[in-house]
VEXDREN-2710 file (C-alpha; in Angstrom, 1 decimal):
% VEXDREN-2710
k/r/px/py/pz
1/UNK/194.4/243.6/89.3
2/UNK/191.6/243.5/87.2
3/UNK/188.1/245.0/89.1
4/UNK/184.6/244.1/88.2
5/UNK/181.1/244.4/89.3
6/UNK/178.2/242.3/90.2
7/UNK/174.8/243.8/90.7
8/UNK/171.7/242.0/91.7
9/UNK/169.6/244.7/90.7
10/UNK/168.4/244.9/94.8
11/UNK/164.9/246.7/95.1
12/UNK/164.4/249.5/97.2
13/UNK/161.5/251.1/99.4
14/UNK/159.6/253.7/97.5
15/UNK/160.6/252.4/94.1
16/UNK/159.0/249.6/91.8
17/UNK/160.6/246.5/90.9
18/UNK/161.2/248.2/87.2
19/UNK/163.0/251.1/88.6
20/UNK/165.6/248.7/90.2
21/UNK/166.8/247.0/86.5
22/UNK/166.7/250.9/85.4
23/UNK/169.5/251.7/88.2
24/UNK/171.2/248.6/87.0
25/UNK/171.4/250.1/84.0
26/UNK/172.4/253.1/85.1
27/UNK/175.4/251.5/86.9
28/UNK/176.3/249.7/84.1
29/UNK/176.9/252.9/82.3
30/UNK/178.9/254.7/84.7
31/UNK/180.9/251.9/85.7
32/UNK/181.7/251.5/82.0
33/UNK/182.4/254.8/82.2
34/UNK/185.1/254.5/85.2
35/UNK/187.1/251.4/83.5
36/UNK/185.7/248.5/85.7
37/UNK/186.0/245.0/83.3
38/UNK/183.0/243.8/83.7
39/UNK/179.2/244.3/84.7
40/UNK/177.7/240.9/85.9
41/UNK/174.1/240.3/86.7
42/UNK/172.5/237.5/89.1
43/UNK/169.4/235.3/88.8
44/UNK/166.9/235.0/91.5
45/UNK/163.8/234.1/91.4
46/UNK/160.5/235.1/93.5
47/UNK/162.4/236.9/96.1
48/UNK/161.3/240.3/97.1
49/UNK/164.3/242.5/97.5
50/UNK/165.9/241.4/93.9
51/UNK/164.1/242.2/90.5
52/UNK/166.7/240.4/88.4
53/UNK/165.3/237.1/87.6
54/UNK/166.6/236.9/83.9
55/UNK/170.2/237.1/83.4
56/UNK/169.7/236.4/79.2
57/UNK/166.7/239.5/79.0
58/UNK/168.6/242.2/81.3
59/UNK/172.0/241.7/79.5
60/UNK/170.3/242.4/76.1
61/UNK/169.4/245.6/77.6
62/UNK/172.8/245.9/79.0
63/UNK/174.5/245.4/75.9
64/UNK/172.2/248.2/73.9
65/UNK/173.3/250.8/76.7
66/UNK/177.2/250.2/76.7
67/UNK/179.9/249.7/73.9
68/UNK/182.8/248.3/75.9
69/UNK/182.5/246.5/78.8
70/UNK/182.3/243.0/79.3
71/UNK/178.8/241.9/80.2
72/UNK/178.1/238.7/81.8
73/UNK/175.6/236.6/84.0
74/UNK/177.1/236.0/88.0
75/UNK/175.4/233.5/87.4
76/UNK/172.3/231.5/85.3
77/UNK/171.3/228.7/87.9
78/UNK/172.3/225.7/85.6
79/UNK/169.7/223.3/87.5
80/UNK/166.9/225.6/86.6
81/UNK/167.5/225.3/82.5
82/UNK/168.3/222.9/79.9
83/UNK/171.4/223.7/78.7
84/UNK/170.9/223.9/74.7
85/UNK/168.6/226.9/75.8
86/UNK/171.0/228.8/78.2
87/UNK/173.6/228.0/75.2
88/UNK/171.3/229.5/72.7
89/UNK/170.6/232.6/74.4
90/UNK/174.1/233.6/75.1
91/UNK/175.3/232.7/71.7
92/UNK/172.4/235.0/70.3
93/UNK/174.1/237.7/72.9
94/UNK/177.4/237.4/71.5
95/UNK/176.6/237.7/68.2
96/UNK/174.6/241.0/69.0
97/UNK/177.7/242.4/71.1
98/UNK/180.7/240.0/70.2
99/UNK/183.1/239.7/72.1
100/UNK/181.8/241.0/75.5
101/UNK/179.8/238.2/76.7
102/UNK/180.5/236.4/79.6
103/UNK/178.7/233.4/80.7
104/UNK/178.9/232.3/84.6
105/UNK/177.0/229.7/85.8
106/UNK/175.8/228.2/89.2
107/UNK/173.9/225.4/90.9
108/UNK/172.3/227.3/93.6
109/UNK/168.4/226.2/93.9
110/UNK/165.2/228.2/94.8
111/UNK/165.6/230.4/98.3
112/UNK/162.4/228.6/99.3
113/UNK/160.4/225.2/99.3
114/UNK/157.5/226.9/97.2
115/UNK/160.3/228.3/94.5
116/UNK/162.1/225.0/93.8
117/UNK/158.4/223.5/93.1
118/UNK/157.7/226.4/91.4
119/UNK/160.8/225.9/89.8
120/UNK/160.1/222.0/88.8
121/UNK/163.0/221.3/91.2
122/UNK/162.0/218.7/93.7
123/UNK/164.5/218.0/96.9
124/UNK/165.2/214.7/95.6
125/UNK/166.4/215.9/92.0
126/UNK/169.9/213.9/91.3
127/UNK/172.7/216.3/90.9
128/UNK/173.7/216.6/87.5
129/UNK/175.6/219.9/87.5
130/UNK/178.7/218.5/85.9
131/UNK/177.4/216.8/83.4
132/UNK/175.4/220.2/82.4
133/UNK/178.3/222.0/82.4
134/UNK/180.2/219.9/79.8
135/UNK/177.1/219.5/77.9
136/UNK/176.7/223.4/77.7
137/UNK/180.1/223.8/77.2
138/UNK/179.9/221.4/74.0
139/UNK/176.6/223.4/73.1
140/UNK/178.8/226.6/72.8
141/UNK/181.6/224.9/71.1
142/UNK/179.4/224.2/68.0
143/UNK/180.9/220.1/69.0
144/UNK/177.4/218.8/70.7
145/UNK/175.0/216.4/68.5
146/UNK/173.1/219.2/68.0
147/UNK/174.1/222.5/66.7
148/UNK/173.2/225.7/68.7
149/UNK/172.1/229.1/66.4
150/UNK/173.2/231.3/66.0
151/UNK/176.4/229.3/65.3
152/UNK/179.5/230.4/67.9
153/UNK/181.8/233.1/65.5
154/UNK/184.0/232.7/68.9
155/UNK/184.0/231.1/72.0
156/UNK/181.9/232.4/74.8
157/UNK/183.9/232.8/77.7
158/UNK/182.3/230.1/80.6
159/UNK/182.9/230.7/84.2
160/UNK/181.8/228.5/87.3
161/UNK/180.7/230.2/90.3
162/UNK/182.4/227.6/92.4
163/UNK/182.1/226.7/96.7
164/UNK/182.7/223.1/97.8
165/UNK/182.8/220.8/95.0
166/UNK/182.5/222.9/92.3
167/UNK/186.3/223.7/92.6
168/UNK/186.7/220.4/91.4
169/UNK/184.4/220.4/88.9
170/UNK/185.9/223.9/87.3
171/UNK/189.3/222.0/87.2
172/UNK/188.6/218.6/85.5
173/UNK/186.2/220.8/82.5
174/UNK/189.4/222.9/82.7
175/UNK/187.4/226.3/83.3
176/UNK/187.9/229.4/85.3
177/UNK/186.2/230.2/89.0
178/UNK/184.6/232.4/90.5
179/UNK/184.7/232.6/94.4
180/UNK/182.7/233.7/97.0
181/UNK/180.6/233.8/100.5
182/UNK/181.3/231.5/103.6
183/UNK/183.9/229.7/101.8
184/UNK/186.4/233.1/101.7
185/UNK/186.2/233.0/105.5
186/UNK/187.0/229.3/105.2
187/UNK/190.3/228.5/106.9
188/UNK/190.6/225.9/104.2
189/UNK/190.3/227.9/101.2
190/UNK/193.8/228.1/100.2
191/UNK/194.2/224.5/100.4
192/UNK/191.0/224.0/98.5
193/UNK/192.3/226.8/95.7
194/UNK/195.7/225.0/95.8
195/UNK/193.9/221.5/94.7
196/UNK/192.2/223.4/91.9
197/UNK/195.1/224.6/90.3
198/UNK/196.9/221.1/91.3
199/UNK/194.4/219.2/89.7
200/UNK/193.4/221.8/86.4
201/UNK/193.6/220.4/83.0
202/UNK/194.4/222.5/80.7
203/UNK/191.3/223.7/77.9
204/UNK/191.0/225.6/74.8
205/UNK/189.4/227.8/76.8
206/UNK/191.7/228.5/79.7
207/UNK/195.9/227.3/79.4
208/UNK/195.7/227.9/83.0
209/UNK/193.4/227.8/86.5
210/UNK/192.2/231.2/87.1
211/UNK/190.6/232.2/90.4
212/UNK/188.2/235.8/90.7
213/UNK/187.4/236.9/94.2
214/UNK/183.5/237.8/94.7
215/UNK/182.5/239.7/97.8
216/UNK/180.9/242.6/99.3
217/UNK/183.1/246.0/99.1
218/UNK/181.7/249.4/100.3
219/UNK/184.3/252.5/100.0
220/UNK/183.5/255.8/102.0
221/UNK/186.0/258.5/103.3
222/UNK/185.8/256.6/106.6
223/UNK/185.3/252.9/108.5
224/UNK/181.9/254.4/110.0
225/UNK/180.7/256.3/106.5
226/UNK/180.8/252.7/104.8
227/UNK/179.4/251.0/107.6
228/UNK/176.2/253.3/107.5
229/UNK/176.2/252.5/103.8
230/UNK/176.3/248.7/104.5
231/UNK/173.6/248.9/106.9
232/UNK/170.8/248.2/104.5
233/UNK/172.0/244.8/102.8
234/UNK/173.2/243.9/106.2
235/UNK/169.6/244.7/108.2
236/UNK/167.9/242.9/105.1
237/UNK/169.7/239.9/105.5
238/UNK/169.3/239.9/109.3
239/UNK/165.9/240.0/109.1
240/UNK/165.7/237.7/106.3
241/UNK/166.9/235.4/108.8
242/UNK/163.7/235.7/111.4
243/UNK/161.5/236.0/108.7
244/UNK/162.1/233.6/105.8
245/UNK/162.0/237.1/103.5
246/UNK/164.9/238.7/101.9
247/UNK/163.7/242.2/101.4
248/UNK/164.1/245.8/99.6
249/UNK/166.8/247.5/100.9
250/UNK/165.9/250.6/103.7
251/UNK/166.9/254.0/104.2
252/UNK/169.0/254.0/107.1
253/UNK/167.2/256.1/108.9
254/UNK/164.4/253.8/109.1
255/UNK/166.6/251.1/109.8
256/UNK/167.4/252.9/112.9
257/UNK/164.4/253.8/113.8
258/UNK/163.0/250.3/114.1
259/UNK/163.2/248.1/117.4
260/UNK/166.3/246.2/117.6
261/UNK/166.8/242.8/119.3
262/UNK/170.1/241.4/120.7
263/UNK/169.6/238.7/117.8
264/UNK/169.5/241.3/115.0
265/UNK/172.2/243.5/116.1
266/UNK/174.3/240.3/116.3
267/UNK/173.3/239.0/112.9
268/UNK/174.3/242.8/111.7
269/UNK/177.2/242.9/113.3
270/UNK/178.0/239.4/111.7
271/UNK/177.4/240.5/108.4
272/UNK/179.1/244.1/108.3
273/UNK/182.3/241.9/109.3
274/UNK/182.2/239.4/106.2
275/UNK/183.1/242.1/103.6
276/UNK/185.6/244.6/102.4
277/UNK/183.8/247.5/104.1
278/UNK/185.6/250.9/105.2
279/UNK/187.9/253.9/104.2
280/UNK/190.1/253.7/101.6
281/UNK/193.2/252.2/103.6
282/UNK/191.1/249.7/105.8
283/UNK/189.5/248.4/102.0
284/UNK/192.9/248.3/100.0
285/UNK/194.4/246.6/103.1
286/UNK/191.1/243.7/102.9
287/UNK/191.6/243.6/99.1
288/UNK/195.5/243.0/99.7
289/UNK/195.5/240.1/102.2
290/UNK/192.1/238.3/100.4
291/UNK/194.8/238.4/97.1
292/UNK/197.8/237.1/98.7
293/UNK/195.3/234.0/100.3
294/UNK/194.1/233.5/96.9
295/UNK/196.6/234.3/94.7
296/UNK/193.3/236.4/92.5
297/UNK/193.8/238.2/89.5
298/UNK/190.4/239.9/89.7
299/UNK/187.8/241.0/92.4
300/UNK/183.9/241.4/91.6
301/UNK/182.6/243.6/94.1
302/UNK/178.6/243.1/95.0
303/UNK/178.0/246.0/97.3
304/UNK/174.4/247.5/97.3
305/UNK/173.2/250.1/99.5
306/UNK/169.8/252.1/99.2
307/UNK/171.6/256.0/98.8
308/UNK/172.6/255.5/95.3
309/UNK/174.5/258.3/95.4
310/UNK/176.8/257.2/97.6
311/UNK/176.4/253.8/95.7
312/UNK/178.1/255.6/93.0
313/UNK/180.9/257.2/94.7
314/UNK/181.8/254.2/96.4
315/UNK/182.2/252.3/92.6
316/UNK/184.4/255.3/91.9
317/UNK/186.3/255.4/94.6
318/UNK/187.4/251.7/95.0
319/UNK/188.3/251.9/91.1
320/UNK/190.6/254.8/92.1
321/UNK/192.1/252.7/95.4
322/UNK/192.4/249.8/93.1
323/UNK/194.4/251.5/90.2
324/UNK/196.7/253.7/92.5
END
């Protein structure tokens, strides 16, 4: 099984938004360094506990600081860009590092009201996803009315990050998937993954449907090691919940130290249970039942946590559990 990462560049307290695309960097590196395929990066914009707003910019500086691995984008927002643009900038990134260029794309708007204005993206905007996709498809090609530069020397691998209808979508333009979130605890995901290889048409750029698994994995040497580490991204998102803010990850140690409602510890508990979080055993044993439900080829773990230490030797230790 392949094993890949995703990293949101996820700010912490104490350090400034810059320092959190250096540690993205720094991951990069060692994860390059530890065999992992690839090293995606995400695209949010004006939230406060994510500095990555520019998938195009931070994989330049990605690129320049590995020689190997695969880099890609998990994902550009499609409805945020024209698509000759987001076909320009990744053509310009393969040509600088060929051949490790990824490009996956999503249609998930603004976290707020006052981004998707911000954004240009009113609530009544018609839905015109597919049609971008197979328009920046064509852009990459070199086939659209217009020719992207720099000219495509190859074909930049394109990847929809895929819940709901975008299954269906991925399998008529006859393009990979990328799963993840709520619809892995879906009790109808295999049927849903079963109509997307039922109803894939075969591409130049994938023969065959190909599913990758996205979620959150956190190795320690035990279940209550990893939970401590998951405490952060899971305290951020419950209070993101009572707030409206999605925020820097915390120490734990502060975490704990702050007043807890029954609501929180609920919404924490919730959250520490959606991901592949534990020892060794308990996380090969999540990673073996979520690849016999989808039938994957691939997992892209997205764990963050604010020791980056222990960030590190959780990278290293589910690419050992994965390769043994």
């Amino acid at each position: 099984m392949r094993l890949s990462l995703l990293d949101r560049s996820r700010t912490r307290t104490g350090y400034s938004d810059a320092a959190s695309l250096s540690h993205t960097i720094e991951r990069a590196v060692s994860a390059e360094r530890l065999g992992y395929h690839r090293f995606w990066v995400a695209e949010h914009h004006a939230v406060p506990g994510i500095a990555s707003a520019s998938p195009p910019v931070l994989l330049g500086a990605l690129g320049a600081h590995t020689s190997t691995i695969r880099i890609g984008s998990g994902g550009v927002m499609l409805p945020h860009h024209q698509p000759l643009v987001v076909a320009e900038q990744f053509l310009m990134l393969d040509a600088l590092y060929p051949d490790r260029v990824d490009l996956g794309v999503g249609r998930t708007l603004g976290f707020t009201a006052p981004v998707r204005r911000a954004l240009r993206h009113g609530s009544d905007a018609p839905d015109t996803f597919p049609a971008d996709i197979a328009e920046l498809r064509d852009h990459l090609d070199g086939t659209a009315a217009v020719t992207a530069r720099p000219a495509a020397a190859r074909a930049v691998p394109l990847y929809v990050l895929a819940t709901g209808r975008g299954l269906a979508v991925a399998a008529g333009l006859g393009l990979p998937v990328v799963v993840g979130g709520p619809v892995l605890r879906s009790p109808s995901l295999p049927d849903a993954l079963a109509a997307y290889r039922k109803e894939f048409r075969p591409s130049p750029r994938a023969p065959e449907p190909s599913v990758t698994v996205s979620l959150d994995v956190l190795v320690a040497d035990t279940d209550a090691e990893a939970r401590e580490l998951a405490l952060p991204e899971a305290w951020a998102m419950a209070r993101s919940r009572q707030t409206g803010e999605f925020g820097p990850l915390e120490p734990v140690e502060a975490i704990r130290a702050q007043p807890w409602t029954q609501q929180l510890r609920d919404r924490v508990e919730a959250h520490l249970a959606q991901g592949a979080v534990g020892s060794p055993a308990t996380v090969r044993d999540h990673l073996d039942r979520l690849a016999e439900v989808t039938g994957t080829g691939e997992i892209m773990a997205f764990s963050s946590t604010y020791d980056r230490d222990a960030q590190a030797a959780s990278d290293a230790a589910l690419r050992d559990l994965v390769r043994g």
